[in-house]
C-alpha positions in Angstrom: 63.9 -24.5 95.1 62.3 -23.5 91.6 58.9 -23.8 91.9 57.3 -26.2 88.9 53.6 -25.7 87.5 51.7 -28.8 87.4 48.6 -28.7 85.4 46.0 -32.2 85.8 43.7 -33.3 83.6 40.6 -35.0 83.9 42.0 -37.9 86.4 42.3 -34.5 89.2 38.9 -33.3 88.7 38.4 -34.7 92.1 40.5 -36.0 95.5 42.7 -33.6 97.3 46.7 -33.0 96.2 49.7 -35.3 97.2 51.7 -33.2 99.3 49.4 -30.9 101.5 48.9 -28.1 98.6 46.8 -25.2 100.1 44.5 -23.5 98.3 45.0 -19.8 97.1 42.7 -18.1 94.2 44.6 -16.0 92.0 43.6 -13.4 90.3 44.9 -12.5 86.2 43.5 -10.3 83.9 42.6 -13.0 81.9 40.2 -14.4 85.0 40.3 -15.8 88.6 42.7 -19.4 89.1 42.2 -21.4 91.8 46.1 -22.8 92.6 46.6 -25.5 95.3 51.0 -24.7 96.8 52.7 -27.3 98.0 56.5 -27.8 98.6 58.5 -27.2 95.3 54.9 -27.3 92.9 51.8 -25.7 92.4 49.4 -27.1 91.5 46.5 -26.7 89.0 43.1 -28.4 88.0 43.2 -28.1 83.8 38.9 -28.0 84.2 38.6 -26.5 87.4 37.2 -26.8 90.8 34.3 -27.3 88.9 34.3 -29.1 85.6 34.9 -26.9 82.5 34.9 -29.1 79.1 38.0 -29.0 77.4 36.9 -26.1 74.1 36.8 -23.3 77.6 39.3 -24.0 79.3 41.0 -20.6 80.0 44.9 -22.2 79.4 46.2 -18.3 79.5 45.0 -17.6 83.0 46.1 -20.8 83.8 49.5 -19.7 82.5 49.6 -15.8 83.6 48.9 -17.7 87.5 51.5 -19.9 87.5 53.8 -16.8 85.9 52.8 -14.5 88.7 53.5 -16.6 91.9 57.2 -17.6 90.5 56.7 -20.6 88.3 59.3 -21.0 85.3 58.6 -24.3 84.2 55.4 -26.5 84.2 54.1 -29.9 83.1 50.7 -31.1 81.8 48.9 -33.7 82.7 46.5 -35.1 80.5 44.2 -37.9 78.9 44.6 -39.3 75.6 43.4 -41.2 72.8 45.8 -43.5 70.4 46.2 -43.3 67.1 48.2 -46.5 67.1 47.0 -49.9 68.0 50.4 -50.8 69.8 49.9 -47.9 72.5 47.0 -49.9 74.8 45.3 -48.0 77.5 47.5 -47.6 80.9 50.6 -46.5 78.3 52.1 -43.5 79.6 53.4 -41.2 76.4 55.7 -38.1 76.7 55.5 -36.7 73.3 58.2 -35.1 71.9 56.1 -32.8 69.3 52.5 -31.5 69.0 50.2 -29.7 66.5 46.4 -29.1 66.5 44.2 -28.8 63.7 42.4 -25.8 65.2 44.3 -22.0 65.2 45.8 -21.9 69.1 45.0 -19.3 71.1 47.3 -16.8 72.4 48.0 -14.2 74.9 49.0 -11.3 72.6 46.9 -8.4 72.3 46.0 -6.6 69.7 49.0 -5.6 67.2 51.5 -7.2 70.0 54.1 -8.9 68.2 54.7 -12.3 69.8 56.1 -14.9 68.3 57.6 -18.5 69.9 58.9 -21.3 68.3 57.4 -24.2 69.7 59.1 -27.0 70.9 58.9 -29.3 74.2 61.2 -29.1 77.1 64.2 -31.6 77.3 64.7 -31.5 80.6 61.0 -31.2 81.3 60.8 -34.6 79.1 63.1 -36.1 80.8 61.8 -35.8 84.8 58.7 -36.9 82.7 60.2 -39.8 81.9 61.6 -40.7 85.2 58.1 -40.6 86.5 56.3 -42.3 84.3 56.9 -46.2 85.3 55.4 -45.5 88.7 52.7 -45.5 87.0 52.4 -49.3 85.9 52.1 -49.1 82.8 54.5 -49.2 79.5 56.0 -46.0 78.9 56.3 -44.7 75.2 59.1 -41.7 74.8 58.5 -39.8 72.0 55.9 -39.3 69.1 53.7 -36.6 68.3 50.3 -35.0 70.0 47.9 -33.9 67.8 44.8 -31.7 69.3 41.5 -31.1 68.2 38.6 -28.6 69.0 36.7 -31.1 71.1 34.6 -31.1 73.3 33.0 -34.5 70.7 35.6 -37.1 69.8 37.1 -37.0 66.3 35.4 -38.6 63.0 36.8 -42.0 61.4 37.8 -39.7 58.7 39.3 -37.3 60.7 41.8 -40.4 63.2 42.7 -41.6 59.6 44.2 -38.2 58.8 45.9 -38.0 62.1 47.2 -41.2 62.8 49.5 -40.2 59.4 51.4 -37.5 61.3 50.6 -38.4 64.8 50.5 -40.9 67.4 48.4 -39.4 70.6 45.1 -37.3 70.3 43.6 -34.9 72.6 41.9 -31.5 73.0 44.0 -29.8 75.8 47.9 -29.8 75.5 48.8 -28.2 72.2 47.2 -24.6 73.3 48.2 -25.2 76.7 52.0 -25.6 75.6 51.4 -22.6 72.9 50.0 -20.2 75.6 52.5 -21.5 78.5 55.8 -20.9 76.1 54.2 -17.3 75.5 54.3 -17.0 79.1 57.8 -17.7 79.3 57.4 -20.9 80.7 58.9 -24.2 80.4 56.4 -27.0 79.0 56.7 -30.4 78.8 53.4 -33.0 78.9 52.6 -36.2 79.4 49.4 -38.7 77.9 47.9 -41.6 79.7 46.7 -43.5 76.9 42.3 -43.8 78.1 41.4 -45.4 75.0 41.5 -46.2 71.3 40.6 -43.4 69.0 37.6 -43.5 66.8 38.2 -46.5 64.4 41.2 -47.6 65.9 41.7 -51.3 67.9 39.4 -54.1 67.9 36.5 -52.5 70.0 34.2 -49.5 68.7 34.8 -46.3 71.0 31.8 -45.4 73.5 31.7 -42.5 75.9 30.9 -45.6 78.2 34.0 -47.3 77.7 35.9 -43.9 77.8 34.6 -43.4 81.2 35.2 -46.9 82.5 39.3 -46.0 81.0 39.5 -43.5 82.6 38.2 -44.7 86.1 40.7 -47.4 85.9 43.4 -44.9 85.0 42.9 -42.7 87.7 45.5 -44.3 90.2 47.9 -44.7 87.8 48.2 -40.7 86.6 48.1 -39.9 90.4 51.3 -42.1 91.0 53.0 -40.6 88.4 51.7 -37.0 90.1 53.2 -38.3 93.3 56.4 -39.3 91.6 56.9 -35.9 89.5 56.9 -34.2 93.1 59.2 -35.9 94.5 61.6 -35.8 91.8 61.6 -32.4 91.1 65.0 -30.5 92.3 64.5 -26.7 90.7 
């Protein structure tokens, strides 16, 4: 069997992996990875072992790991903000585009010519999409992630620009599919909707009421975890 890199957001920044995963540290040139292996996956916390905020996280080691231990394809994980009122916290969205507003990073070095065109993986998307429902929630198929620097939420000014092009926000995915396509891997993500962006629904955005989102949240992006494993075939 394939093996498929999983990458988890801020709902796996504690609690052990479905599936007996054992840990292993792996070491890139870009910096140590801690990987958790389990049957089929492996397994890897976007902030750490220990929390890293989301403008350090250190997506190409992340990406050379997964590469050097036989991954070919992976799927992110992540937390996200809506830019339209209709997507309610607890919606799972698997985007079918991204751009960020800051320049991605990338693996090449110095004069290294290496170019991608960017796109998200169908079939990725679509085990994505199978998953999904066990979460509980509505599941929205399509749209577009846009990133920012982070680690603050956006301005007013800033979700009004946005929400024009976009329908998700975060600060992760974008240069974590960027840097993973470099790799040569397969990418595909998915958003659980944790709240409102700035100046969007009925209720002003707090880091309080982020939290409390994300809390409840929680269970629902490990069942979809649980169901991406068992669905994957290689």
């Amino acid at each position: 069997m394939a093996l498929l890199g999983i990458v988890g957001g801020s709902a796996f920044l504690e609690g052990g992996i479905p599936g007996g995963a054992a840990r292993r540290s792996v070491r890139t040139r870009l910096g140590d990875v801690e990987l958790h292996e389990g049957d089929g996956f492996v397994f890897v916390r976007r902030h750490g072992e220990r929390y890293v905020p989301p403008h350090r996280v250190p997506h190409g080691a992340h990406a050379l790991a997964l590469a050097s231990v036989g991954v070919g394809a992976a799927v992110g994980l992540c937390s996200v903000g809506a830019l339209r009122p209709d997507l309610e916290p607890g919606t799972a969205v698997v985007p079918g585009d991204y751009l960020s507003l800051a320049p991605p990073p990338t693996l090449a070095e110095g004069d290294e010519r290496l170019h991608i065109v960017p796109s998200l993986d169908a079939e990725l998307r679509a085990l994505l999409l199978e998953a999904a429902p066990a979460g509980g929630g509505p599941v929205e198929d399509g749209g577009v992630y846009a990133e920012t620097r982070g680690p603050r939420f956006e301005t007013r000014a800033e979700i009004r620009l946005l929400a024009d092009y976009a329908d998700v926000v975060g600060m992760t995915a974008a240069a974590e599919a960027t840097v993973f396509q470099e790799a040569g891997l397969r990418y595909a993500v998915l958003g659980v909707v944790d709240n409102f962006a700035h100046g969007v629904g009925a209720e002003a955005l707090t880091t309080e009421r982020f939290e409390a989102q994300l809390a409840a949240n929680r269970g629902r992006a490990r069942a979809i975890l649980r169901a991406i494993i068992e669905r994957w075939e290689g």
